[in-house]
C-alpha positions in Angstrom: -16.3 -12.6 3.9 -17.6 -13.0 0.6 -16.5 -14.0 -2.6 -15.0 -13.1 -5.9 -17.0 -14.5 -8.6 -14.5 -13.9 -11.1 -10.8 -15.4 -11.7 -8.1 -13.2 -11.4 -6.4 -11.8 -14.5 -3.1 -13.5 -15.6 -1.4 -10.0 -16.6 -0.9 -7.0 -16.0 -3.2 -4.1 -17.3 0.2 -2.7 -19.5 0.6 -6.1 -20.7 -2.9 -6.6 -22.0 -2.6 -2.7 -23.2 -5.9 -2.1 -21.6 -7.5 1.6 -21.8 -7.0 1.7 -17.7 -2.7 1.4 -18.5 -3.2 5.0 -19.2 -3.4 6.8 -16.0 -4.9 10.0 -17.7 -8.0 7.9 -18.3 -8.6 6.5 -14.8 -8.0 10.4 -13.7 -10.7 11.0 -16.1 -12.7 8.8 -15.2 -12.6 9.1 -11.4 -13.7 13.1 -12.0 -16.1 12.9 -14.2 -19.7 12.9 -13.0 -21.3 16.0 -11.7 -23.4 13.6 -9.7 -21.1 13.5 -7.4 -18.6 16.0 -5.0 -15.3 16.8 -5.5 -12.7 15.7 -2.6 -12.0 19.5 -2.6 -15.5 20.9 -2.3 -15.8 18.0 1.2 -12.9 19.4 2.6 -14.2 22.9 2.0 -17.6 22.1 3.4 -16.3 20.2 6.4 -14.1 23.6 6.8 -10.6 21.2 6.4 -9.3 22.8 3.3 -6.9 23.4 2.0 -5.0 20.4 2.9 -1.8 20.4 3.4 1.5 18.4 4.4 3.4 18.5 7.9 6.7 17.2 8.8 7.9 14.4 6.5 7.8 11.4 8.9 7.8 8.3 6.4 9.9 7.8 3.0 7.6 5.3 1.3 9.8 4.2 -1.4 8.1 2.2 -4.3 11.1 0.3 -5.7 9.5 -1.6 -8.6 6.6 -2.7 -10.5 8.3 -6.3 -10.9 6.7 -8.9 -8.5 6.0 -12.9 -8.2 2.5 -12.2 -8.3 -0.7 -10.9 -10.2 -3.4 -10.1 -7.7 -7.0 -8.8 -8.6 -7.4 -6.0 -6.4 -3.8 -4.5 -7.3 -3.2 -1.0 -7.5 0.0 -1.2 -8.7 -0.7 -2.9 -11.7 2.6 -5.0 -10.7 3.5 -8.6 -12.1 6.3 -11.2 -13.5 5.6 -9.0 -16.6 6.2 -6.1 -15.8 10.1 -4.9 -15.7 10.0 -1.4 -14.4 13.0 -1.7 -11.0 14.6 1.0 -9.3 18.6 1.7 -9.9 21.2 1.9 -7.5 21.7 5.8 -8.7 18.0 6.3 -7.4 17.7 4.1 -4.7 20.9 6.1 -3.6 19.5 9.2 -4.1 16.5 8.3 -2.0 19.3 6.6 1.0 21.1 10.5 0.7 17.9 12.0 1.5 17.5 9.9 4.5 20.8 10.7 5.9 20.4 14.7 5.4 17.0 14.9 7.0 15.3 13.9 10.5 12.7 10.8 8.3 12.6 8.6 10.7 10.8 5.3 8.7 12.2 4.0 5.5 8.7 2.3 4.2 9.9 -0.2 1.0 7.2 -1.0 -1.3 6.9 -2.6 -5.2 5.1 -4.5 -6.3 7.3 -7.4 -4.2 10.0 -4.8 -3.3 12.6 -7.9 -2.2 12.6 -8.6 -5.8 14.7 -5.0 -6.8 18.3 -6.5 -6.9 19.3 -3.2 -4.4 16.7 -3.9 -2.1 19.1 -5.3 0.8 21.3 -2.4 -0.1 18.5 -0.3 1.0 17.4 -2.3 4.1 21.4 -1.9 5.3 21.8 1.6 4.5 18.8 2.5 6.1 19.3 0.0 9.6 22.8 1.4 10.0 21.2 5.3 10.1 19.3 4.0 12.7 15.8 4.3 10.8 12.8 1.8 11.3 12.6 0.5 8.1 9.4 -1.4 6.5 9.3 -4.2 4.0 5.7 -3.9 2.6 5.7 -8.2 1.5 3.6 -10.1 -0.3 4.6 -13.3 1.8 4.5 -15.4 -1.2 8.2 -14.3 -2.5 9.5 -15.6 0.8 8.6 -19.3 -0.2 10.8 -18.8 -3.5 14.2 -20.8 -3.5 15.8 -17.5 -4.9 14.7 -15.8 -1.8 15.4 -18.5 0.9 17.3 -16.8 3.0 15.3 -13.5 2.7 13.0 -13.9 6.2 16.2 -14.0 8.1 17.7 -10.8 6.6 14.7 -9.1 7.4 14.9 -10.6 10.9 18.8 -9.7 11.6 18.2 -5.7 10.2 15.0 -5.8 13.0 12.8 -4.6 9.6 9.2 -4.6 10.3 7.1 -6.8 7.8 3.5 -5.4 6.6 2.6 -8.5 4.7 -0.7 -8.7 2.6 -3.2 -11.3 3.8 -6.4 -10.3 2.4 -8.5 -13.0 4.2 -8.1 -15.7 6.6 -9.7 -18.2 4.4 -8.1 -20.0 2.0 -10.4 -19.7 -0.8 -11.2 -16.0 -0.8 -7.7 -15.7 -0.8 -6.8 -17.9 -3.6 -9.5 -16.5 -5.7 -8.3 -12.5 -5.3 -4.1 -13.6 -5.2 -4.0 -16.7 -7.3 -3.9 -20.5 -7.1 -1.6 -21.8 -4.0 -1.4 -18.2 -2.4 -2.9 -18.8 0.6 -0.9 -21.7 1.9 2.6 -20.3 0.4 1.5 -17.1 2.6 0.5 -19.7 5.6 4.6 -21.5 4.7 6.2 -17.7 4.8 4.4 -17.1 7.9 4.8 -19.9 9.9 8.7 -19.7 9.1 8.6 -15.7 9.7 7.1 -17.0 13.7 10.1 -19.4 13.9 12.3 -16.5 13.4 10.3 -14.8 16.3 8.3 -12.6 14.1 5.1 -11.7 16.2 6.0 -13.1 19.4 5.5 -10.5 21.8 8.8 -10.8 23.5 10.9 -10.9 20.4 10.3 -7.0 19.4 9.9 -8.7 15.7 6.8 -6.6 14.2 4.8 -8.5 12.1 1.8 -6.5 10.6 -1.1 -8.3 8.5 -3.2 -6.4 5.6 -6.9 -7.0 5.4 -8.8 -5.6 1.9 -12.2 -6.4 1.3 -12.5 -8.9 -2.0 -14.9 -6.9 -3.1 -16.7 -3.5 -3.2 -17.5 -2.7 0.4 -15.7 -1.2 3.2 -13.7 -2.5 5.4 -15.2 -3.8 9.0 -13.7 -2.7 12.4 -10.6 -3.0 12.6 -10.2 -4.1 16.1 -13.0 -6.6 15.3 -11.2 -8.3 12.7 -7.9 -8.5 13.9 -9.6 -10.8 17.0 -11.2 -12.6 14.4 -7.9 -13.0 12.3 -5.8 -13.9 15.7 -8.7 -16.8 16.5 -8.6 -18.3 13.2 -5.1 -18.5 12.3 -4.0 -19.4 15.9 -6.4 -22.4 16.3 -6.1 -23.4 13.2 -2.4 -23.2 11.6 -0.8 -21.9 15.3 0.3 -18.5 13.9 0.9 -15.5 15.8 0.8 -11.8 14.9 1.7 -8.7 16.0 -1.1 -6.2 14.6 -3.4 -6.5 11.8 -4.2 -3.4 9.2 -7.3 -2.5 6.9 -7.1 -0.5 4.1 -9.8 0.3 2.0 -9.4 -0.6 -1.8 -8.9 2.3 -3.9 -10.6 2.6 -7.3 -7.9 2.4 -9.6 -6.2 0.0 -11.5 -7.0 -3.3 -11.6 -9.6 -3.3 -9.1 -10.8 -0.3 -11.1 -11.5 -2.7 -14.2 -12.8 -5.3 -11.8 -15.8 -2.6 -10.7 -15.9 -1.8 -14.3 -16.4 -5.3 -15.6 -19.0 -6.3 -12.9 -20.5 -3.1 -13.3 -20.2 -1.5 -9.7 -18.2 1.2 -10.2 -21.1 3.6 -9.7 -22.5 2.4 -6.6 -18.7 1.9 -4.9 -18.0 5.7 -5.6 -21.4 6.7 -4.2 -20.2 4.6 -0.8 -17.0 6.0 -0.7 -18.4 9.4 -1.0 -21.2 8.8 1.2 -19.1 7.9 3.6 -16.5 10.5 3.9 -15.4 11.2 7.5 -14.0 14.6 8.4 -12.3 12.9 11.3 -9.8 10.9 9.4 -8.4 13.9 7.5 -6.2 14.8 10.3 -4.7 11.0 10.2 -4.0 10.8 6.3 -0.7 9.5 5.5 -0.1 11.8 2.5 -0.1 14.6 5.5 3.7 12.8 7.3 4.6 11.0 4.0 6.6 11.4 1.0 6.2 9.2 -1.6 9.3 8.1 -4.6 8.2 6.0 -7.6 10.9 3.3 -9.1 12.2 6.4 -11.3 12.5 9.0 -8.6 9.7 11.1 -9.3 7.7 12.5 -6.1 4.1 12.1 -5.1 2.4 12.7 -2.2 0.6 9.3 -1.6 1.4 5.9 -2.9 -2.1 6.6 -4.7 -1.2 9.6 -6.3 1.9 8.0 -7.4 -0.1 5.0 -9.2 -2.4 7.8 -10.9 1.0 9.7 -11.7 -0.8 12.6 -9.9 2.8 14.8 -9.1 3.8 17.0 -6.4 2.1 20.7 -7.1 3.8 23.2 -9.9 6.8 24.7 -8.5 8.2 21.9 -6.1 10.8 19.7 -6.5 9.3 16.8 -8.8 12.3 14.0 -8.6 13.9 12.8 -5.7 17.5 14.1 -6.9 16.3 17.6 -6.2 14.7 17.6 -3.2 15.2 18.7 0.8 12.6 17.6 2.9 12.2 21.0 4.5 10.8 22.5 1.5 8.0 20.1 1.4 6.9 21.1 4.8 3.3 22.9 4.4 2.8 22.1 0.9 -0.6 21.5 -0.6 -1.2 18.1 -1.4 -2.8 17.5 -4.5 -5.9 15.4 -4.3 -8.8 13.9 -6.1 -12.0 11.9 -6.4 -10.0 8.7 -5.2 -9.1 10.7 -2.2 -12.1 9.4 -0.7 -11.2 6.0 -0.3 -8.7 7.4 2.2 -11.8 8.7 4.0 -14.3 6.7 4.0 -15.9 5.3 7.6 -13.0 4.6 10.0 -10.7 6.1 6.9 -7.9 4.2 5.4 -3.7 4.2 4.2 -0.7 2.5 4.6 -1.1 2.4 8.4 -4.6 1.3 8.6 -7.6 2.4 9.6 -7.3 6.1 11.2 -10.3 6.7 13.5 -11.2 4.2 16.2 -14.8 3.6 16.0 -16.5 3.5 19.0 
């Protein structure tokens, strides 16, 4: 795997009131060049447009831009600085919406969502419904004394952890999360295995995250997650249940990292040049709805991020919304769209087509 060759920034892009904390100019940016197709006019040629949404399946629901760390490749732009949380009005508002409809996954994201001072409200709420529910962690917040007893919540409400390990060496992943990262994440885990977190018997689901560190597509996922099991079972005796890869999307803070070092133009051209009409079937923002920490609605975690809304004439916060009228609506996409697509394709679930 190779290496940043850069330290990670200390803040957040708001808190440095860089160019990038306006969305409207990564948008801008990520549309501009007539080098380059649209994500509409590939779906058109490939005969896959217009594309549109299906049953809501997931309720992926971003609960805060606060977390414990600053990591290169965010595309949150999340932090210690920043102070954005969800409120119990809107978390309930998103809990009301489970209860009324047939969603079957509560997905909880942030920044570190365990950090939202309703967050066990939510995993509760959600467990007594009798929905899966997701903690999207950063492993890291585990290991804080203020969150101690945090892995065995989790573990008594059955939640499924998707916990970001973006290498399984210690240095790559110290260099793109921060000093100490990697072994706090190798703490969390090991005490996430005592609780019987990816033991095969324990139904515990413990998912891993692979992102590349740098501008490149993620390998095979298959590959990898044989490669991750070897490494981290011989050598710190962890076990797993499944490992994800997601490709990095171009915004944000990895979007200033491609600026800096100057590969922004070659990373589109890959993602482009790689768009796969396969994985359009698979993409998340097709069974998903996605809630930012103020209850406005998006249909990706990505859209959200670029503050890309839910097309004219839907319901645009989460207080005004049944999921039946979301069923068949035309998701709104852009240039970034194609780091969904790209080779074995990408999202919260992983990669989407199984290469052969």
């Amino acid at each position: 795997m190779t290496e940043l060759n850069v330290l990670r920034p200390t803040t957040s892009l708001r808190f440095r009131q860089h160019a990038l904390s306006e969305t409207s100019r990564q948008v801008a940016l990520l549309e501009s060049g007539a080098a380059l197709v649209s994500f509409d006019d590939a779906l058109h040629r490939a005969h896959l447009d217009p594309l549109t949404a299906a049953k809501i399946e997931v309720l992926q629901v971003n609960v805060g831009k606060l977390c414990n760390m600053t990591c290169r490749h965010c595309h949150v732009d999340a932090g210690p600085d920043r102070r954005e949380v969800m409120t119990r009005d809107t978390l309930e508002a998103c809990l009301r919406l489970l209860d009324a409809s047939e969603i079957g996954t509560l997905d909880l994201t942030g920044g570190a969502p365990e950090m939202n001072p309703h967050f066990r409200r939510a995993v509760e709420t959600a467990s007594r419904l009798g929905r899966h529910v997701i903690d999207r962690c950063n492993l890291t917040v585990l290991t804080l004394p203020r969150y101690a007893d945090m892995a065995d919540f989790l573990a008594t409400h059955r939640v499924e952890i998707v916990a970001s390990l973006p290498c399984y060496l210690e240095e790559n992943v110290d260099r793109q999360r921060g000093d100490t990262a990697f072994s706090r994440s190798i703490e969390a885990l090991r005490s996430l295995n005592a609780l019987g977190y990816g033991r095969s018997d324990s139904g515990l689901t413990l998912t891993l995250v692979f992102n590349p560190v740098g501008p490149s597509l993620p390998p095979d996922q298959a590959t990898l997650e044989a490669a991750y099991r070897d490494h981290l079972r011989s050598d710190y005796g962890i076990e797993f249940t499944r490992l994800f890869t997601i490709t990095n999307m171009p915004i944000s803070r990895f979007l200033e990292d491609l600026l800096e070092s100057g590969r922004y133009d070659d990373y589109m051209r890959k993602l482009v040049d790689a768009f796969n009409p396969a994985a359009v079937a698979g993409l998340m923002c097709r069974n998903t709805l996605s809630v930012s920490w103020d209850g406005k609605l998006y249909d990706c975690d990505f859209n959200q991020m670029l503050e890309l809304p839910l097309a004219a004439g839907l319901p645009q916060t989460i207080f005004d919304v049944d999921a039946n009228s979301l069923v068949g609506r035309r998701i709104v996409t852009g240039r970034h769209c194609f780091g969904c697509t790209a080779g074995a394709g990408s999202g919260c679930q992983g990669s989407i087509v199984e290469r052969t």
